[in-house]
N, C-alpha and C positions, 0 to 999 in steps of 0.2 A: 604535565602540560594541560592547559585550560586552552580549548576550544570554541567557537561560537558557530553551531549550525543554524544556518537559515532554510527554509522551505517554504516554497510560494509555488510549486506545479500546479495546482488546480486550484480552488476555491479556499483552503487553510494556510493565512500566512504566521507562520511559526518560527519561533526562535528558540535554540535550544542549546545549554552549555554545558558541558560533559567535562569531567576533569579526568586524566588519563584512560580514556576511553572507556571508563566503566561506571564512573560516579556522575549520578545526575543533576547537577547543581541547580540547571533550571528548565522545566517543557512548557513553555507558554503557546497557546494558540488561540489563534484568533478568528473562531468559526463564520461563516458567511451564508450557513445553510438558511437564517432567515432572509436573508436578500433573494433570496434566489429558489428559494418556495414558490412564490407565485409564476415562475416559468416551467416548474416541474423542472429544472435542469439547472447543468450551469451556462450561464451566457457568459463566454471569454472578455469582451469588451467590458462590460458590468465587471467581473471577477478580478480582473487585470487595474482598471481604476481604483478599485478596494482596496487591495495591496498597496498600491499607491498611500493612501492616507491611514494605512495601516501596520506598515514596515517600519517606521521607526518607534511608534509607540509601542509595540511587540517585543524589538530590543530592549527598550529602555527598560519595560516590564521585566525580562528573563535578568537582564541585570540586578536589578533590584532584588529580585528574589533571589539571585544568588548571591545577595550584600556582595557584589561587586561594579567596577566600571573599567569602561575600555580600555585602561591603562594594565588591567591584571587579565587582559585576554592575549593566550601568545597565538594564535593562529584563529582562520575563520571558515568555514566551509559553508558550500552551499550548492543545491540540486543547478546545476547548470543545463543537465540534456534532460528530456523525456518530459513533455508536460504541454500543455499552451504555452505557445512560445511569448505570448505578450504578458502572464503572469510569472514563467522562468525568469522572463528580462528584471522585473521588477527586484524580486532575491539577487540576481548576480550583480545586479547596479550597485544594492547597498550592499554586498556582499567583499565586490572593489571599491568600494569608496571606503569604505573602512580599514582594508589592507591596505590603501595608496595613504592613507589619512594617518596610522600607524606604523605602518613598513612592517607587518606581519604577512607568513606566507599565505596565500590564496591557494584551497584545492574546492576545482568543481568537481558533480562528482553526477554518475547516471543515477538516476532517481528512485530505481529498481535496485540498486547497488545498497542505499541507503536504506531502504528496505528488511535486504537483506541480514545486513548490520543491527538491527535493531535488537537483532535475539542474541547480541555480543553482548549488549548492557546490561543483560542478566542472565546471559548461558557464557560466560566469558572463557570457558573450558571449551567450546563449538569449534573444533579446527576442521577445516577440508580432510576426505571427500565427505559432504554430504552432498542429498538431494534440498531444495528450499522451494517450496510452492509461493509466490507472491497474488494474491487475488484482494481485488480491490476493485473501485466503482470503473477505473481506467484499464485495468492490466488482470489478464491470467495468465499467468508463463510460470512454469516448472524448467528449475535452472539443477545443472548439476555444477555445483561448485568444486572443482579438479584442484584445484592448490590455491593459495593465494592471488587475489587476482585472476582466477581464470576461470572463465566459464563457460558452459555448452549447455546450450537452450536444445532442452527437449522435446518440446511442448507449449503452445500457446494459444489464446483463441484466436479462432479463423473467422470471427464475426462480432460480435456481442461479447464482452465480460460479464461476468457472474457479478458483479456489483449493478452494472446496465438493467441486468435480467431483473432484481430485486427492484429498483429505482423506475422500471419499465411499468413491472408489477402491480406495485406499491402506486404509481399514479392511475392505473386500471380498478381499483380498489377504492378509490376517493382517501387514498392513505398521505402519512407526508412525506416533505422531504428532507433529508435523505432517505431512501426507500426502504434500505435494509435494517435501521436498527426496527423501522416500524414493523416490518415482515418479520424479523423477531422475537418483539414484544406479543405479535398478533398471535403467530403461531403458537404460543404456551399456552391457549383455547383452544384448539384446535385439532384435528384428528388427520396425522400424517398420511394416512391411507383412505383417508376418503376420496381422494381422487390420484389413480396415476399418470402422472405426466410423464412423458417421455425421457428419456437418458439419452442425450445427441454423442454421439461417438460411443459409447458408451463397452461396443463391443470393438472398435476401429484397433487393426493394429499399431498406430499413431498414437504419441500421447496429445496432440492437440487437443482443442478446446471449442464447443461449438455452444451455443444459449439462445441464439437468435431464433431456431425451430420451435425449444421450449416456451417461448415470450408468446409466439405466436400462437401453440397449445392451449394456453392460458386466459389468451384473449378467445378465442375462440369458444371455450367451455366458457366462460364468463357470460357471452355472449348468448350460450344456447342457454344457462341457467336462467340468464333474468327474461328470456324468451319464454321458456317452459311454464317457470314457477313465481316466476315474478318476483323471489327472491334468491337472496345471494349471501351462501354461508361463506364470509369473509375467512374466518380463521382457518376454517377448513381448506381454502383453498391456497393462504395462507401457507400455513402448515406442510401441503401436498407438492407447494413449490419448494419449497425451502428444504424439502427432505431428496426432492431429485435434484437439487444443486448440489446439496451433498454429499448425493449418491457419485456420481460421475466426479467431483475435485478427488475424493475421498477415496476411490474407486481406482481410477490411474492413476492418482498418487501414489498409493500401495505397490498397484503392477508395476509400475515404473521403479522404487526402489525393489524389486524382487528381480527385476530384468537385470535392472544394471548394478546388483548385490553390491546395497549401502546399507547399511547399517543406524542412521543417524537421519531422522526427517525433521526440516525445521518449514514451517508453515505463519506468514507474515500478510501485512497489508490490510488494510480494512477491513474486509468480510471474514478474517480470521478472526474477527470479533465474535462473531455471529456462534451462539451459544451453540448450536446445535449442531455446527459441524468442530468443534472445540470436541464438542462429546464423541461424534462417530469417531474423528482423529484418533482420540485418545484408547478409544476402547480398538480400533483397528490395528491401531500399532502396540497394542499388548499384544491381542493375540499373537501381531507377528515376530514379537520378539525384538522389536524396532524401538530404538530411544528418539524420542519427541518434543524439540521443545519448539513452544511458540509464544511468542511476547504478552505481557500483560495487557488488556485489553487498551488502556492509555499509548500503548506505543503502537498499534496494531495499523493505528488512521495515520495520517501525512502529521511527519511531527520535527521537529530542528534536533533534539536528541540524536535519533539516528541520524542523522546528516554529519551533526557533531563527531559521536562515536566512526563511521565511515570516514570520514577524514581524516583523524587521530592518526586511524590506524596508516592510512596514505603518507600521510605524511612521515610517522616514522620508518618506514620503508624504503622513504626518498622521493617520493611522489610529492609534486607545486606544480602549480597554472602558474601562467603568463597572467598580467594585468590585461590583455589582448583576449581571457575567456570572453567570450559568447556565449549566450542562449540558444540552446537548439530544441526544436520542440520534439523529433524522433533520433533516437541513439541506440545500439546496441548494447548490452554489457561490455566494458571493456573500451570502447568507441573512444572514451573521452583521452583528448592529448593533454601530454603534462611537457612543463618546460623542463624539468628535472626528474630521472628516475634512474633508479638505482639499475644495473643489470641482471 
């Protein structure tokens, strides 16, 4: 079964085609971070009209590349909950116009689900229970995946995300944007202990998620630096943030699979990009005796692949939307209605 994942939640409008849920026939995206440099952020209206002029030639692209056309695609998937809802809208528009255009099934899918999924396309052995961290510039949430479809949020943040914190950072720094790969790049200069920032939660018996204190840490040493000395060791500070974001994902990641004895950690989303907590992950979960996987760094950002692969798998389940999907910009795991599902 050949698939067509769309994804347009935030600023990457992406198309991606998966053939039995495992084989990547095409990940095309179509980045925006230069538009939207010059606001230090994304702006929804700017983001959402892009998509616009950018959704079918994304298609056409992921087809091509996979020397196919819409006549050899039997199903289409696409992020319908969790995101700006005027750039969701845009993915579910062409998402249904192509199942109405075809009579193939339609599954939207929570955005965070897709996510999830993405360490199917190369851990395709990954069966529940695991733990799955997703951290990215929008979301930190630590999900315990109980079976198929079902999940329990353990953990999330209560203000800021860890991609925010980077992106927040990285603009305090005269850095670009997106903030994180540049904090990064910056930090391989730099001397992780030159300054300690704070760990927010860090002792809480909660796994939540907090960033907003550390953002503010950061500014404020920043501030006293170029006050003092009148300059400003970048990397170093750099460095010093990027190793307490670390600290604390990395940290009750752990506790949390030791609490609720899993065996199996999968870690997703953007800032799983990010080399340096790739490394603490890996070396944390030896010691603990914990099997670890996390997507290749190409799958880790907002991609149509996993949307693809999530869907697949929905669909042979017995999972299909109505033509009646909707855009919603907040969803739970789990949240989204299907017109067909198996028992």
């Amino acid at each position: 079964m050949i698939v067509l994942g769309i994804e347009t939640s935030c600023d990457e409008t992406a198309a991606g085609i998966v053939a039995d849920g495992k084989e990547v026939l095409a990940n095309v995206i179509a980045s925006q971070a230069d538009l939207h440099q010059a606001y230090g952020g994304i702006v929804p209206e700017v983001a959402a009209r892009r998509h616009i002029e950018l959704i079918v030639p994304t298609i056409e692209t992921a087809l091509h590349e996979a020397s196919l056309s819409l006549g050899d695609i039997d199903a289409v998937a696409v992020t319908s909950h969790m995101g700006l809802v005027g750039c969701v809208a845009v993915g579910v528009s062409a998402a249904k116009s192509i199942a109405f255009a075809r009579d193939l099934p339609l599954i939207g899918l929570q955005h965070i689900e897709g996510h999830i999924y993405a360490n199917h396309l190369e851990h395709p052995d990954l069966d529940p229970p695991f733990l799955c961290l997703t951290v990215s510039g929008g979301h930190t949430q630590l999900v315990l995946v109980e079976g198929r479809w079902r999940y329990r949020t353990m953990g999330e943040t209560l203000d800021d995300s860890a991609g925010e914190a980077f992106d927040k950072v990285a603009r305090l720094l005269g850095l670009g944007f997106p903030g994180g790969p540049e904090i990064d790049r910056l930090s391989a200069e730099g001397d992780p202990r030159a300054f300690r920032f704070p760990r927010p939660l860090e002792k809480a018996k909660s796994f939540d998620f907090s960033f907003s204190g550390l953002k503010t840490a950061v500014k404020n040493r920043i501030a006293e630096l170029e006050r003092n000395s009148g300059s400003l060791p970048k990397a170093d500070v750099a460095a010093s943030l990027q190793e307490a974001i670390a600290d604390v994902l990395v940290g009750k990641t752990m506790r949390a699979a030791r609490t609720l004895g899993v065996d199996t950690l999968a870690v997703t989303g953007g800032v799983a990009a990010n080399s340096r907590l790739r490394q603490l992950f890996a070396e944390r979960a030896t010691e603990a005796g914990v099997r670890l996987v996390m997507p290749s760094k190409r799958l880790c950002t907002d991609n149509g692949a996993m949307i693809a692969c999530a869907g697949y798998h929905r669909l042979r389940d017995g999972f299909r939307s109505s033509l009646e999907l909707d855009a919603v910009a907040s969803a739970t795991l789990g949240e989204v209605e299907y017109e067909h599902a198996l028992a």
